[in-house]
C-alpha positions in Angstrom: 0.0 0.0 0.0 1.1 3.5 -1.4 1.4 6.2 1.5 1.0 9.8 0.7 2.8 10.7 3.9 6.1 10.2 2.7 8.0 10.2 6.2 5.2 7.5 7.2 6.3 5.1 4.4 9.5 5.3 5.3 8.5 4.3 9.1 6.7 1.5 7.8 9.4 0.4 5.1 11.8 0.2 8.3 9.4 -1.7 10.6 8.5 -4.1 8.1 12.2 -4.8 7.2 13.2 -5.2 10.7 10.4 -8.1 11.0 10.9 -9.6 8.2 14.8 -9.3 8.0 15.4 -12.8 7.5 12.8 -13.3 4.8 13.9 -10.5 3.2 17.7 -11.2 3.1 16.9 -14.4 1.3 14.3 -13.0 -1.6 17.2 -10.4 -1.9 19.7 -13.4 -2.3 17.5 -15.4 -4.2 16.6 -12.6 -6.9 20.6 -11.5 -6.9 21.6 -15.2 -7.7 18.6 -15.7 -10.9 19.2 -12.5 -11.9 23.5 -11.9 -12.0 23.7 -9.6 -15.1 20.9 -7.3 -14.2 22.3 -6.6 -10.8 26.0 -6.1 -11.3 24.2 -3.8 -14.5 22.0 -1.8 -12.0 25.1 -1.8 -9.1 27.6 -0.2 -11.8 24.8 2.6 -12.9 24.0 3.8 -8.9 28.1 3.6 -8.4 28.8 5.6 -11.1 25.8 8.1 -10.3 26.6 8.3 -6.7 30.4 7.9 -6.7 31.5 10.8 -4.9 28.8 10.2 -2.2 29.7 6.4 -1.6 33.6 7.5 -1.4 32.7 10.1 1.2 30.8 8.0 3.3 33.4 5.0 2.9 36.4 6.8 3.6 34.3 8.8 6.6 33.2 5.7 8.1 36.9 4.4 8.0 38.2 7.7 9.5 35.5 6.4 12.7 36.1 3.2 12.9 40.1 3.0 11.7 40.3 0.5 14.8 37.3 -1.4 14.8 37.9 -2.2 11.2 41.7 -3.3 11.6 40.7 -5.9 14.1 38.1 -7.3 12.1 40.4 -7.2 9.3 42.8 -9.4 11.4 40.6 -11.6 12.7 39.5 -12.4 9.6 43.0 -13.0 8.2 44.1 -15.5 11.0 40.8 -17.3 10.5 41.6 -17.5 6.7 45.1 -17.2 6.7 45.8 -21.0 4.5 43.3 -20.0 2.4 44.4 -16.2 1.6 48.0 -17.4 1.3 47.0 -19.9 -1.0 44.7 -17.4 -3.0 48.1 -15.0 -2.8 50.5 -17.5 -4.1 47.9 -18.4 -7.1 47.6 -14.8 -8.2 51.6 -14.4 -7.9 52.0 -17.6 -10.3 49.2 -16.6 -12.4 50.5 -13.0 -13.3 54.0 -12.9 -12.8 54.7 -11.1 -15.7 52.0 -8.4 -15.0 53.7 -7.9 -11.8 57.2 -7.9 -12.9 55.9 -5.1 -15.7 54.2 -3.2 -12.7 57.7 -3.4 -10.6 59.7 -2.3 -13.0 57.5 0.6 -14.0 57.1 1.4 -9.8 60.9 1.6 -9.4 61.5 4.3 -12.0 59.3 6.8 -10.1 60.0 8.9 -7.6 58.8 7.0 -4.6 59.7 3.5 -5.9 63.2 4.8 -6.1 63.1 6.0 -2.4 61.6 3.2 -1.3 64.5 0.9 -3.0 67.1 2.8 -1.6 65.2 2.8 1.9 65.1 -1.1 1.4 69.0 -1.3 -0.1 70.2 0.4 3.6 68.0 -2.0 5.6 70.0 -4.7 3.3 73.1 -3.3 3.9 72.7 -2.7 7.6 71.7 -6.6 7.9 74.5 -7.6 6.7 77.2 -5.6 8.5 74.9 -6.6 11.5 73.7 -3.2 12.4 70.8 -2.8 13.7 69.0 0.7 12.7 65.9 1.9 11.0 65.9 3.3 7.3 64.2 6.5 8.0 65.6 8.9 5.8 62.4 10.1 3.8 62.6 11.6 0.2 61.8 15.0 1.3 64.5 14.7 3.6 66.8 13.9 0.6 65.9 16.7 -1.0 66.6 19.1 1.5 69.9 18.0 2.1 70.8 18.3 -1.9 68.7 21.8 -1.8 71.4 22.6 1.7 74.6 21.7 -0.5 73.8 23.4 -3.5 73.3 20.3 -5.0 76.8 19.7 -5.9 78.8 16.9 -4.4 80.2 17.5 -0.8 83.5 15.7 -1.8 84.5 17.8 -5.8 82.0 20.1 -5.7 80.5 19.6 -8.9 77.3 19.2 -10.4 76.5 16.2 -11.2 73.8 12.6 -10.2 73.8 12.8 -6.7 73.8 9.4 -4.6 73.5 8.9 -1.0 76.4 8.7 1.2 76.7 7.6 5.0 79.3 10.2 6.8 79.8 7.2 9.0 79.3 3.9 6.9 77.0 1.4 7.8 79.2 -1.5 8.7 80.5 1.0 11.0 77.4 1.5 12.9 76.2 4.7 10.9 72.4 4.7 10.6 70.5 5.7 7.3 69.5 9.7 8.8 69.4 12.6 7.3 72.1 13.4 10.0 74.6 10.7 8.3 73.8 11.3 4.8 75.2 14.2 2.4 75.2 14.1 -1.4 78.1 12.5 -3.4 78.4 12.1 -7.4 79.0 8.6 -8.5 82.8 9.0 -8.7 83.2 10.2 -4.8 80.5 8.0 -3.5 82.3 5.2 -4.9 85.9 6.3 -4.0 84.6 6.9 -0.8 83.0 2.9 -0.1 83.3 2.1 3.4 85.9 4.5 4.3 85.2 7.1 6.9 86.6 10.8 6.5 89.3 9.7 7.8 90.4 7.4 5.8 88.8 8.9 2.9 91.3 11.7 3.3 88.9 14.5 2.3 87.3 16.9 5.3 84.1 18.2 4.3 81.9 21.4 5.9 78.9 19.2 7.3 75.8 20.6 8.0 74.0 20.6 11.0 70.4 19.9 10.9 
């Protein structure tokens, strides 16, 4: 039955699917399953109709309920963890070459070059046996070339800048912004695992 009051429809649409919620879940399943194309059809029309709505309320509701959400997330993972891993592993084997395309493509930007150098100190610190945390971010990087002109600390000239460690890593230097001035390709590798030192070259560091 049609109601004119419009507010009083909507009270009854409520009440009636609050009683009958079971029933009503499995009509809803029932006409979903017999009717597949139609419903992914009409889904795909309200998404693209309503997108910015439903990715305002998404992300708003996440923003609320960051916590709840992450322990439902792991719950659900250790209760399903052989089957995810199994479901990861498949999709690795079954598109290796997308992924190795996508990698490749991810390390030539900006951030997948940070990360990899990020992830080449943590290597390097493993191995030498020193224990510290990569945490020299790329804006961090960029300060420090912007500080020294970016020319190399060691000639002076303008040229691709690399990291270097003021104290090297196998000597227990950690992967900071403190530790790390810019060096040309040339110095940096002159340089290796020396410290000034034994480099042989002082250097005006500065002092962040």
């Amino acid at each position: 039955m049609a109601y004119k009051d419009l507010k009083r429809g909507a009270e009854y649409k409520k009440y009636y699917y609050q009683t009958h919620k079971e029933a009503y879940r499995e009509r809803l399943l029932k006409w979903r399953k017999e009717n597949q194309e139609l419903y992914h059809e009409q889904n795909f029309k309200y998404y693209w109709q309503n997108r910015y709505k439903i990715l305002t309320k998404s992300k708003r509701r996440r923003e609320e309920h960051r916590e709840l959400i992450s322990q439902k997330k792991r719950k659900h993972y250790q209760k399903h963890k052989e089957e995810l891993l199994k479901k990861m592993r498949l999709y690795r084997e079954s598109h290796r070459e997308k992924r190795s395309e996508y990698g490749r493509k991810y390390r030539k930007t900006p951030t997948g070059k940070e990360v990899g150098k990020r992830n080449q100190a943590k290597r390097r610190a493993a191995k030498y046996g020193t224990s510290i945390e990569a945490r020299l971010t790329a804006a961090e990087w960029q300060e420090i070339k912007l500080v020294y002109g970016y020319r190399c600390v060691y000639c002076g000239e303008k040229k691709k800048l690399s990291q270097d460690h003021i104290i090297p890593l196998r000597k227990g230097g950690y992967h900071v912004k403190e530790n790390v001035v810019p060096a040309c390709k040339r110095c940096n590798s002159s340089k290796n695992q020396k410290d000034l030192q034994e480099f042989g070259r002082g250097i005006q560091v500065v002092l962040f």
